[in-house]
C-alpha positions as CSV (number, residue, x, y, z in Angstrom):
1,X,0.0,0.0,0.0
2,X,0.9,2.9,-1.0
3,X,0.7,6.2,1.2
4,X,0.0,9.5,-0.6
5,X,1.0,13.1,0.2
6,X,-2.7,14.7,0.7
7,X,-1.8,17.9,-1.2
8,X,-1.4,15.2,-4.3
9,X,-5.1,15.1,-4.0
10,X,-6.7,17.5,-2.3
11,X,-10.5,17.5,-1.3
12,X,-13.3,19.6,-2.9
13,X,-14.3,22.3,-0.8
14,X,-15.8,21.2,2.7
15,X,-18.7,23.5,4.2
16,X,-19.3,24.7,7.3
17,X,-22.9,23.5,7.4
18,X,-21.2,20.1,6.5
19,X,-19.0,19.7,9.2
20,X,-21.4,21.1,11.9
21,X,-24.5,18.2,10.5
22,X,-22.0,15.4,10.6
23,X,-20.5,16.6,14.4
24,X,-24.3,16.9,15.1
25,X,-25.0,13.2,13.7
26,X,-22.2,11.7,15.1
27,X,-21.1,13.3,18.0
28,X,-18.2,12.9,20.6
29,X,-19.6,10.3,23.1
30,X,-18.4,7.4,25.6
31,X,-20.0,4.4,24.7
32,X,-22.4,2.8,26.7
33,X,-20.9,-0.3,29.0
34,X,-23.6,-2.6,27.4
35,X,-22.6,-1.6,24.0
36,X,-20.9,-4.5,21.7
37,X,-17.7,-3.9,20.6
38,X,-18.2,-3.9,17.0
39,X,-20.7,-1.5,17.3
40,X,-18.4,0.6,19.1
41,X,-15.6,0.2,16.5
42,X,-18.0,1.4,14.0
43,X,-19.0,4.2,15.7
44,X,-15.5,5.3,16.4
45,X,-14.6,5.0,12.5
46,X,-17.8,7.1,11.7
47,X,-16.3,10.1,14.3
48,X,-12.9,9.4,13.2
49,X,-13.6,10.6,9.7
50,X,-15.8,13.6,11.5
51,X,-12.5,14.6,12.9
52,X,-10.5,14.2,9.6
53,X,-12.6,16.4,7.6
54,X,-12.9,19.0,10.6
55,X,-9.3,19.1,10.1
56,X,-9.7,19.4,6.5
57,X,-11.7,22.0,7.1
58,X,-9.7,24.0,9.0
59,X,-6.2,23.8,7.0
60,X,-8.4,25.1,3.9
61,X,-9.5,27.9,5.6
62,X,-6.1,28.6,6.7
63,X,-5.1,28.2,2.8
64,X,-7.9,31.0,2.6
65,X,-9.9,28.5,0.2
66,X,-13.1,28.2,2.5
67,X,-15.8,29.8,0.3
């Protein structure tokens, strides 16, 4: 597998309204001690991407490409 620098491909514009419906969707939480564990792995890949694209998010607004 091959790793890629992420300015090779950069993402398509990411909103605001975006980012604040997905944090709402899938928000930080602790999961629940009766929760299964795959459902908690899935869960925490879900909010893992949440946090990639509010990182996203932020380092093209500090590129001054937010629109």
């Amino acid at each position: 597998m091959t790793i890629r620098n992420q300015d090779e491909n950069p993402l398509p514009h990411i909103s605001r309204e975006l980012i604040a419906a997905l944090d709402n969707r899938f928000p930080e939480r602790c999961p629940d001690v009766n929760t299964e564990e795959r459902v908690i792995w899935f869960y925490s890949g879900q909010r893992a991407m949440v946090r990639f694209l509010i990182d996203q998010f932020a380092r093209q607004n500090e590129l001054g490409t937010e629109k």
